[in-house]
C-alpha positions as a Markdown table, in Angstrom:
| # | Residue | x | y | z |
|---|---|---|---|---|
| 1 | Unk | -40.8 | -47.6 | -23.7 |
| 2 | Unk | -42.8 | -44.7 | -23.6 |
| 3 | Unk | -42.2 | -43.8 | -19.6 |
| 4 | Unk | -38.6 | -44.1 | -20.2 |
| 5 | Unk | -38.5 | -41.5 | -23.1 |
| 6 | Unk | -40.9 | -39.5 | -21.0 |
| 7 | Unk | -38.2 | -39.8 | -18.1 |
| 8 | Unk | -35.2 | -39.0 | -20.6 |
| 9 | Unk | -37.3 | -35.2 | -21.9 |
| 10 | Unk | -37.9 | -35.0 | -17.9 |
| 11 | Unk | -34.2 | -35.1 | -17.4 |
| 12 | Unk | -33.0 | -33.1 | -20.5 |
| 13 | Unk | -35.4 | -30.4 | -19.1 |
| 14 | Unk | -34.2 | -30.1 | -15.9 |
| 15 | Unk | -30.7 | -30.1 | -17.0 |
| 16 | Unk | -31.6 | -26.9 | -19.5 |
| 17 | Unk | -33.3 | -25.2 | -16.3 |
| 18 | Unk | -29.9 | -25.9 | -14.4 |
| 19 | Unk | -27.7 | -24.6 | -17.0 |
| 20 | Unk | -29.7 | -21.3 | -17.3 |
| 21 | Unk | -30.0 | -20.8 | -14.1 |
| 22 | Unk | -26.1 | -21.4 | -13.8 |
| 23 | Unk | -25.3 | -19.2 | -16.9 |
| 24 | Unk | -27.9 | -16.0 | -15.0 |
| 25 | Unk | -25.3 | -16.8 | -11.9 |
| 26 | Unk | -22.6 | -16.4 | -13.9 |
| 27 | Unk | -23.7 | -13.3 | -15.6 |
| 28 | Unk | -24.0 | -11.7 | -12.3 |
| 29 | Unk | -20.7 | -12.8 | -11.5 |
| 30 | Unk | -19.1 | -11.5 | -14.8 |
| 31 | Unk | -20.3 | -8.5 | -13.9 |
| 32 | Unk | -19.2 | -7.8 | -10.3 |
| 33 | Unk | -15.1 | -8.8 | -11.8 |
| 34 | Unk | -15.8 | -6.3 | -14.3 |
| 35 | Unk | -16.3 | -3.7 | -11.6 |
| 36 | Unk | -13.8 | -4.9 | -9.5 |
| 37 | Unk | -11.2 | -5.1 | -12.2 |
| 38 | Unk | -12.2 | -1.5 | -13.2 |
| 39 | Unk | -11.6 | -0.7 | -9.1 |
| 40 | Unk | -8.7 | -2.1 | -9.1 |
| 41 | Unk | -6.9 | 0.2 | -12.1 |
| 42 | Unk | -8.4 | 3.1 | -10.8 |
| 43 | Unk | -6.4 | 1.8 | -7.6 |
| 44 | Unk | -3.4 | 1.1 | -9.9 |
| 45 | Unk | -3.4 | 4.6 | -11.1 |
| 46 | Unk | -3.0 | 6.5 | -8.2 |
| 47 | Unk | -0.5 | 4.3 | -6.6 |
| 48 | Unk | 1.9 | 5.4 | -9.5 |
| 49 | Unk | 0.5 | 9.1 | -9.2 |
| 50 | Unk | 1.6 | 8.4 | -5.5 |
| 51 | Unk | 4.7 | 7.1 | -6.6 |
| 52 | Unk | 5.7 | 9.5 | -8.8 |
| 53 | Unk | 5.2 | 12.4 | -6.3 |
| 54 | Unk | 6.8 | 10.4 | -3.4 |
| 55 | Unk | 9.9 | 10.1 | -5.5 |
| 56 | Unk | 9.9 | 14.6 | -6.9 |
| 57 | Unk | 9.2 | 15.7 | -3.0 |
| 58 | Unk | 12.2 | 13.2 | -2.1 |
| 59 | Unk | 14.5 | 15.3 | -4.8 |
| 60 | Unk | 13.2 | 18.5 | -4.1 |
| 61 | Unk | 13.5 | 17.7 | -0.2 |
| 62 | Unk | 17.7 | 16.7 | -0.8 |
| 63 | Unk | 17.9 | 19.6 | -3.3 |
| 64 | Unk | 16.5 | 22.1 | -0.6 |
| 65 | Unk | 18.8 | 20.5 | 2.0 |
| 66 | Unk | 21.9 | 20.3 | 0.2 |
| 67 | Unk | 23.4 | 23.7 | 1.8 |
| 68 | Unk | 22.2 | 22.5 | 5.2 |
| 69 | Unk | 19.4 | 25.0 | 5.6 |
| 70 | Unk | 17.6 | 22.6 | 8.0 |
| 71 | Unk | 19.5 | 21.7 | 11.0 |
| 72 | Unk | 18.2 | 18.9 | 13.2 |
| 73 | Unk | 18.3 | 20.9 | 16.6 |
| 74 | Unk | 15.4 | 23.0 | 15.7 |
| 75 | Unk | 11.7 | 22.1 | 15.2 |
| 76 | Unk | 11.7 | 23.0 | 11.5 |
| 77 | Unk | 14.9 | 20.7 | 11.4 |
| 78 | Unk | 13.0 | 17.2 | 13.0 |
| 79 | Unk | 9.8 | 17.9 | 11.2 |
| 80 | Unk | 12.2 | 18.3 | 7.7 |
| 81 | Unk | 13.9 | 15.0 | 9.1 |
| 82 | Unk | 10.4 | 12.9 | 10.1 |
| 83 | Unk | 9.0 | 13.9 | 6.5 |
| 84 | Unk | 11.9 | 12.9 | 4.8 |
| 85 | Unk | 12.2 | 9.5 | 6.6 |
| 86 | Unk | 8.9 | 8.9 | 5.8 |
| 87 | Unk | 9.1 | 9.6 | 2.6 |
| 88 | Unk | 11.9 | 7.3 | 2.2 |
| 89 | Unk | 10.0 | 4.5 | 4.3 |
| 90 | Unk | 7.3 | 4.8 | 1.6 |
| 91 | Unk | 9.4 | 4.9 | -1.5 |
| 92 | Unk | 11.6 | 2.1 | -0.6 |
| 93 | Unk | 8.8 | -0.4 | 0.3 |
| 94 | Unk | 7.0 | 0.7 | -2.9 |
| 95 | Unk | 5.9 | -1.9 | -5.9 |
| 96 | Unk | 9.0 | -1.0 | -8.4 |
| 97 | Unk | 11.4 | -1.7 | -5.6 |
| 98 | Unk | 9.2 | -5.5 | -5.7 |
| 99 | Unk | 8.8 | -4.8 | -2.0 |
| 100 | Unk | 11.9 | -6.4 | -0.8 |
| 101 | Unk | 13.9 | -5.1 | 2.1 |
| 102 | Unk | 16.7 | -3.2 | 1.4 |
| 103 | Unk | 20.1 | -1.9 | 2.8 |
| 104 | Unk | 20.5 | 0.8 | 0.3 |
| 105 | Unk | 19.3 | 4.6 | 0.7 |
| 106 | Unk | 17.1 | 6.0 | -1.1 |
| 107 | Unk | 19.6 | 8.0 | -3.5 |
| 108 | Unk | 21.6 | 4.8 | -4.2 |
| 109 | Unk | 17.9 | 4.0 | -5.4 |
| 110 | Unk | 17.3 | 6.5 | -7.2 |
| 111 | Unk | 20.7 | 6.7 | -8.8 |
| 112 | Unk | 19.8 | 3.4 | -9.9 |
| 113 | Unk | 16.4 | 4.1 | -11.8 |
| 114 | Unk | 18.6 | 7.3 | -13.6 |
């Protein structure tokens, strides 16, 4: 009787051993999501300050063009036209559009958030 209650505190100390051990794992791992979390809205947070100025350099970009000032057959003309593609590129594969491919422009977009 005595080597089986002997074998039963042998077992209940080797299961407090595992959970302590497991809980000091844990704590570890606890602590790297909390960083990563914290990582991840920093990241958050400059997507939308990304965001934000993708979509005012898009409005000042059509407002500056609206008279035609930059005309495609010059150099100032295809680097205004590259920048503004790209900008659109980057605005309509964004987050808020839920990164679905589109068929509408950008100012159909924009229209739409107005």
């Amino acid at each position: 009787m005595e080597i089986i209650l002997y074998i039963l505190i042998a077992i209940l100390i080797l299961e407090a051993i595992a959970i302590a051990f497991y809980a000091y794992i844990n704590r570890g791992k606890n602590k790297l999501i909390a960083e990563l979390l914290e990582a991840n809205n920093e990241y958050d947070d400059w997507i939308v300050k990304i965001k934000i100025k993708l979509k005012d350099s898009y409005e000042n970009m059509t407002e500056i063009d609206k008279l035609g000032a930059f005309e495609a057959d010059d150099e100032v003309g295809e680097t205004f036209k590259t920048i503004y593609e790209i900008i659109e590129e980057l605005y309509l594969s964004s987050e808020d559009n839920f990164m679905e491919k589109t068929d509408k422009t950008i100012d159909e977009i924009l229209e739409e958030d107005e």
